[in-house]
C-alpha positions in Angstrom: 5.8 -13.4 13.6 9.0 -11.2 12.8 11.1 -14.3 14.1 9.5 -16.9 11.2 9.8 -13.9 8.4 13.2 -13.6 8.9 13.9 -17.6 8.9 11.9 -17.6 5.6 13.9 -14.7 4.5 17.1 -16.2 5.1 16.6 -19.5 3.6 16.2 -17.9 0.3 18.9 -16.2 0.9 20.7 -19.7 1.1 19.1 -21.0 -1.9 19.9 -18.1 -4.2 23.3 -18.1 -2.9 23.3 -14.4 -1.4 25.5 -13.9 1.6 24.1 -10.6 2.8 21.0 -8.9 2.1 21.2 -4.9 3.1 17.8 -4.3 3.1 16.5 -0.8 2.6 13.4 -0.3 2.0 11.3 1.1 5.2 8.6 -1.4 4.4 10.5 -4.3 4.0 12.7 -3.0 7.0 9.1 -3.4 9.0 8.4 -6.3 7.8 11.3 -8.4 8.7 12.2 -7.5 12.0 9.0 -4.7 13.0 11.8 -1.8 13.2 10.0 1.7 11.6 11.2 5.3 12.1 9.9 8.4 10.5 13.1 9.8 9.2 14.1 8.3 6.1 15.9 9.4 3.0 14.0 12.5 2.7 15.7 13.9 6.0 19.0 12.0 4.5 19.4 9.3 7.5 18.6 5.8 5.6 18.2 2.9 8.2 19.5 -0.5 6.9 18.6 -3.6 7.9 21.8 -6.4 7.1 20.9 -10.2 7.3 23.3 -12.9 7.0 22.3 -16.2 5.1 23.5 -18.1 8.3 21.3 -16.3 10.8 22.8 -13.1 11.9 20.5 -9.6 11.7 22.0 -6.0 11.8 20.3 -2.6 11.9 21.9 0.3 11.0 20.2 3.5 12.4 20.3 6.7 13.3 21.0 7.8 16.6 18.5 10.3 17.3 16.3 6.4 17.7 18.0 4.4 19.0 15.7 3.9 22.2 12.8 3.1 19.1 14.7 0.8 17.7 15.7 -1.0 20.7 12.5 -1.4 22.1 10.9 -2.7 18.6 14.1 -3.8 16.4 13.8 -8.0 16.4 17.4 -8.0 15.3 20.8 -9.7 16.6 22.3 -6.6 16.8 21.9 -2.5 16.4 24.5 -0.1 15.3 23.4 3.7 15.9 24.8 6.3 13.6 25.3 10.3 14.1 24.8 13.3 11.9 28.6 13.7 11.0 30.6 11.7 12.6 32.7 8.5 11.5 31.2 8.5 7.8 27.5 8.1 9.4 25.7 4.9 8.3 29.2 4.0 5.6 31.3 3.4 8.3 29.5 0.3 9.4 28.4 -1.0 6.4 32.0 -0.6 5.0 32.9 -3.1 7.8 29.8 -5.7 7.0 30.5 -5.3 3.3 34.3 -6.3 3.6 33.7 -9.0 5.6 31.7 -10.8 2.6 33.4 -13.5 0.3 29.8 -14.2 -1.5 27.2 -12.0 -3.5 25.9 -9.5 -1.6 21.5 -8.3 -2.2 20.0 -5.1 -2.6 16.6 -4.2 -3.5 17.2 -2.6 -6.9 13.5 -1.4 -7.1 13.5 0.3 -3.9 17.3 1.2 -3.0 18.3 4.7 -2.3 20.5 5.9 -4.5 23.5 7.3 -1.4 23.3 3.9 -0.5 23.3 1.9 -3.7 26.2 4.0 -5.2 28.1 3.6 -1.7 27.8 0.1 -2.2 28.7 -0.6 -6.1 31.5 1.0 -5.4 32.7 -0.9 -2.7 32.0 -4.0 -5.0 32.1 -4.9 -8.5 28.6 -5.2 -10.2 29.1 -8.7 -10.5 28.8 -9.1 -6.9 25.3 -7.8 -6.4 22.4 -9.6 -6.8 18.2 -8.4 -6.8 16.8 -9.1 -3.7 13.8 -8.1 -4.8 11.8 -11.1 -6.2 12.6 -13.1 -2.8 11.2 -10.4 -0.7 8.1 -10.1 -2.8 7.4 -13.6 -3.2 7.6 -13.8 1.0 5.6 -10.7 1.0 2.7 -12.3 -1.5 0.4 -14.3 0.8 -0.1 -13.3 3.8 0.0 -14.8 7.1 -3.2 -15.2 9.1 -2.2 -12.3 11.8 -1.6 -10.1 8.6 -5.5 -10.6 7.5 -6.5 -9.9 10.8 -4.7 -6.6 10.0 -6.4 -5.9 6.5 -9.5 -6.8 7.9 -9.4 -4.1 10.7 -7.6 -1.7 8.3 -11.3 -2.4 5.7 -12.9 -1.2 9.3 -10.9 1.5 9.6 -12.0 2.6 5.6 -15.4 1.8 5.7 -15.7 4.3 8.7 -13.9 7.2 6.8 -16.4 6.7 4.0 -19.0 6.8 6.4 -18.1 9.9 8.0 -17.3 11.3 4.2 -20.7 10.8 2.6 -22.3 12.2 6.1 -20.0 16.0 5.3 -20.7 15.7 1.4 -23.1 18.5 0.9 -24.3 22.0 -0.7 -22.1 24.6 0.5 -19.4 22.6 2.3 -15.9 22.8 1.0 -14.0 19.9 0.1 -11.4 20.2 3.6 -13.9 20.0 5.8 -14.7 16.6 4.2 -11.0 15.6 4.8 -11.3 16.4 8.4 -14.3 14.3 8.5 -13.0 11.3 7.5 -9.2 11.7 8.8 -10.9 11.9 12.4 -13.4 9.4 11.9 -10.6 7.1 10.5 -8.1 7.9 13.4 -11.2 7.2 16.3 -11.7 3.9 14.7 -8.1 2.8 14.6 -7.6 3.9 17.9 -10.5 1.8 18.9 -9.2 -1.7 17.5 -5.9 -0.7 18.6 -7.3 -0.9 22.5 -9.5 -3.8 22.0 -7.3 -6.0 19.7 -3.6 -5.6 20.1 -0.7 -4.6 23.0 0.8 -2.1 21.0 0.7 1.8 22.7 3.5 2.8 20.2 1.7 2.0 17.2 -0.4 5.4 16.6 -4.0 5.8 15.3 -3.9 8.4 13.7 -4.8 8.8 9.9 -1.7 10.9 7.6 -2.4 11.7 4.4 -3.5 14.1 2.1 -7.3 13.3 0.9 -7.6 12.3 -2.4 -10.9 14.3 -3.6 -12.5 15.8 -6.6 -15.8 17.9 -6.9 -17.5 19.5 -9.8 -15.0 20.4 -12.4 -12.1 18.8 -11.1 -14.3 15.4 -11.1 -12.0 14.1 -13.5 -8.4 15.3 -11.9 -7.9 11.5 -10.8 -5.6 12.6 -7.6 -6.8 15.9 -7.0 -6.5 16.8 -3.2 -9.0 18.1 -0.8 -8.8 21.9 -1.5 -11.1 25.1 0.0 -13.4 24.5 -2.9 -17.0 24.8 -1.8 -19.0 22.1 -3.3 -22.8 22.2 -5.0 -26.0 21.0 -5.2 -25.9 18.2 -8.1 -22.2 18.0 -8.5 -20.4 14.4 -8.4 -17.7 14.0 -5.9 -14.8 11.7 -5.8 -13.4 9.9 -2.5 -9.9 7.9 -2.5 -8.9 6.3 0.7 -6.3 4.5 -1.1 -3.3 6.2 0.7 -5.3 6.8 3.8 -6.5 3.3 4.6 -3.7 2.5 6.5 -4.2 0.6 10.2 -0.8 -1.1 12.0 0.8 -0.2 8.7 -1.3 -2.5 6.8 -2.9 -0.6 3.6 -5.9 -1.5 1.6 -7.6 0.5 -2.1 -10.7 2.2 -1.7 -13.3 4.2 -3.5 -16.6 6.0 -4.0 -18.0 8.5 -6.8 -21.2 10.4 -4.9 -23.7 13.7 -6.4 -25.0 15.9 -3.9 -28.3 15.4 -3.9 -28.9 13.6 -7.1 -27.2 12.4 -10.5 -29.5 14.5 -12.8 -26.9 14.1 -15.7 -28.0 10.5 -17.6 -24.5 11.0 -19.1 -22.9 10.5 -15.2 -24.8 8.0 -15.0 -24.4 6.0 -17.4 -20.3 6.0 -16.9 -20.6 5.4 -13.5 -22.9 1.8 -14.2 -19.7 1.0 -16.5 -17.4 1.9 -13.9 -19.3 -0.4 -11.1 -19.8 -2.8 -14.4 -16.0 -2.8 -15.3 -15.4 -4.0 -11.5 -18.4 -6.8 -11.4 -16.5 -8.3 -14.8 -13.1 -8.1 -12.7 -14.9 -10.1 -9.3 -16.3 -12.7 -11.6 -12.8 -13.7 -12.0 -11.1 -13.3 -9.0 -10.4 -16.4 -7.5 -7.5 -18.7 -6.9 -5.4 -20.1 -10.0 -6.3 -17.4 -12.3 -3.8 -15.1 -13.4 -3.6 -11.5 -12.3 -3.8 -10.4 -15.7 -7.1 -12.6 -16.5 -8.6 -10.2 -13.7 -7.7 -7.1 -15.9 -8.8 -7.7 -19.1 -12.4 -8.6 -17.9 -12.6 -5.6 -16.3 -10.7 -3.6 -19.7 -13.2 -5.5 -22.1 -16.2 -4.4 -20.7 -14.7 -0.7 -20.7 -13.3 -0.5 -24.1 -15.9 -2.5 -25.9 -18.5 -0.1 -24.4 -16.5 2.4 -26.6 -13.8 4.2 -24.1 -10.0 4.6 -23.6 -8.3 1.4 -22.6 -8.1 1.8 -18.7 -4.8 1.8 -16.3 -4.4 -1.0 -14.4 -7.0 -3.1 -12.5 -5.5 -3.4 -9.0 -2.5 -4.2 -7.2 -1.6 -6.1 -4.5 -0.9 -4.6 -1.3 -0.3 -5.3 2.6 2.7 -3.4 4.4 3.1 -1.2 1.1 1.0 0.2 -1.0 2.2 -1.6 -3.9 3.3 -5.2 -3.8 3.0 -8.2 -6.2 1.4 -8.9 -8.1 -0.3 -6.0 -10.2 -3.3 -6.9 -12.0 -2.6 -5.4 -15.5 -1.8 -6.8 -19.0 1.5 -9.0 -18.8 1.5 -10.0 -14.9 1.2 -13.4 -15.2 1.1 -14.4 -11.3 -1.7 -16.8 -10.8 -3.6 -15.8 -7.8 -3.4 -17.8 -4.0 -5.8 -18.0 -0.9 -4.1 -15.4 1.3 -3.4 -12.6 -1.3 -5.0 -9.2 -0.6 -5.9 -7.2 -3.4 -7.6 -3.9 -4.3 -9.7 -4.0 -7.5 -11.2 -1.3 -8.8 -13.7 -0.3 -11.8 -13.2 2.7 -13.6 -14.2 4.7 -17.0 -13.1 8.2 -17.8 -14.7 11.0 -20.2 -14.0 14.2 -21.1 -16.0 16.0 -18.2 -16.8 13.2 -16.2 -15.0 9.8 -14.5 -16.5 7.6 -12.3 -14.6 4.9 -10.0 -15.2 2.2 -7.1 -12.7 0.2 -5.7 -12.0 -2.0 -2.8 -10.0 -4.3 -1.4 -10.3 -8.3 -1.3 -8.8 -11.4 0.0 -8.3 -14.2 -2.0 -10.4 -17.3 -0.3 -9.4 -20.8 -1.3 -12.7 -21.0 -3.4 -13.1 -16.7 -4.2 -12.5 -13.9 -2.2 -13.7 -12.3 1.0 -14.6 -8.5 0.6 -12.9 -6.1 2.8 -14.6 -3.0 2.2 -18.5 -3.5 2.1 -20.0 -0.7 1.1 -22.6 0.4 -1.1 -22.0 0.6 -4.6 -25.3 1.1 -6.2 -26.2 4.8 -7.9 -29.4 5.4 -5.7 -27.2 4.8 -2.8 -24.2 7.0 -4.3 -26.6 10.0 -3.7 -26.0 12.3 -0.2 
């Protein structure tokens, strides 16, 4: 799998006339040769992965994994870095760098900026070249064992909302929710991980902070779980869209709920619009439309019901959580069998918003759901 990306990879290297690609992002690091630490900028030791337009691969990593990235690194070649010593991850990259005659690629969207102003001024501007719309396109459809992955990964999300809507209730503070679906989400990863795939390293368990709003923070769209204790009649807001997450592979997905029951016909109302808005999206999801068709059937049935035009519709996604295309006004990508994509419907008011989302891979004649689960209001109450 890692062996054809790369190929791919480096043919459009060839055709755009690139020489070397340093590659930086820890995504597309992943996705070309399966290499992922958990150090990264934020800890100030960037790993780089170098690919030569005629077939040689370099990673540039810290020492401290080195053994990690031997084991799982599908690359030609691995140069470790220390903390200190020999101008760290330069010192290398100097070397590859002055060895190039040609243009040399970075991914200007997702570059760190230690790296990318090492590198400009080793080389004139004219020398660089974006990187970015080759690995995107590659990244766009995905390959069958990557659908196998978001189909696992909608498993892995439809049992966090499971185990979510089971803690919603009168008296329960929003944490204990989180802990509800981070452990139901980690026991269910772990599970396909043993029945599915020979892969100890690759852990289960789910990392993120839960998205969640209750009561009067209903419409604080990425409020996190807090020690609010939640009541009888309140809505309550789910996001897993940071949390589905299984071998890497992330989906979008959503619920608005009431403890006990919706007795505001207000509430109501905007969350029909809401699960209204995304059934005008669905209608036109299918292959050969363009990603922007997708968002203004879902924006016209939002603003024409008299509300603020909404933020995008979806996005792509697969080893990130945002990849091409996004489906918003002026993304005109027409949409292939093999895209995955998380749609969501969504209306906000002045006390209240309602969303649903999920995620969705486009079929040669539609699209295959990934997340089933209930939308419907009778349903939304716990």
């Amino acid at each position: 799998m890692f062996k054809q990306r790369m190929h791919k990879f480096q043919s459009r290297l060839q055709q755009s006339g690139i020489e070397l690609a340093v590659v930086s992002d820890d995504d597309s690091v992943y996705y070309l040769c399966g290499y992922y630490n958990y150090l990264h900028m934020s800890f100030g030791r960037p790993t780089l992965l170098l690919v030569s337009a005629s077939g040689e691969s370099l990673l540039i990593t810290p020492a401290i994994d080195l053994r990690t990235a031997e084991k799982s690194a599908r690359v030609n070649r691995i140069v470790p870095w220390n903390d200190g010593e020999d101008m760290e991850w330069r010192g290398e990259l100097k070397t590859q760098l002055s060895a190039v005659d040609g243009n040399v690629g970075i991914e200007a969207d997702h570059i760190q900026q230690p790296v990318l102003r090492f590198i400009t001024a080793l080389l004139t501007s004219n020398g660089l070249v974006d990187i970015t719309p080759q690995l995107a396109a590659l990244r766009m459809v995905k390959s069958p064992d990557e659908l196998q992955l978001a189909r696992h990964a909608g498993e892995v999300g439809v049992a966090m909302m499971t185990a979510g809507r089971a803690a919603i209730a009168d008296g329960v503070k929003e944490f204990e929710v989180a802990l509800a679906t981070s452990e139901a989400g980690t026991r269910k990863a772990a599970d396909l991980l043993s029945q599915h795939y020979d892969d100890d390293d690759m852990s289960p368990n789910i990392h993120f902070l839960q998205i969640m709003a209750s009561g009067d923070t209903i419409t604080r769209t990425h409020h996190r779980a807090s020690n609010r204790t939640m009541n009888y009649g309140e809505p309550v807001f789910l996001c897993f869209c940071g949390m589905t997450n299984f071998h890497r592979f992330k989906l979008g997905f959503d619920r608005t709920f009431w403890i006990g029951e919706c007795a505001d016909s207000t509430q109501a109302q905007l969350y029909q619009l809401a699960v209204d808005s995304q059934r005008a999206a669905l209608a036109q999801l299918k292959p050969g439309v363009t990603a922007e068709s997708v968002h203004k059937a879902y924006a016209t049935v939002i603003t024409e019901a008299g509300y603020e035009y909404p933020f995008r519709c979806g996005r792509a996604t697969g080893f990130s959580y945002l990849e091409t295309p996004q489906l918003v006004t002026g993304d005109t990508t027409v949409l292939q069998p093999g895209m995955v994509l998380a749609v969501d419907g969504s209306v906000s008011g002045n006390t209240f918003r309602a969303q649903v989302g999920d995620s969705f891979i486009i079929t040669d004649d539609g699209y295959e759901q990934l997340t089933p689960y209930p939308n419907a209001i009778d349903a939304m109450c716990v």
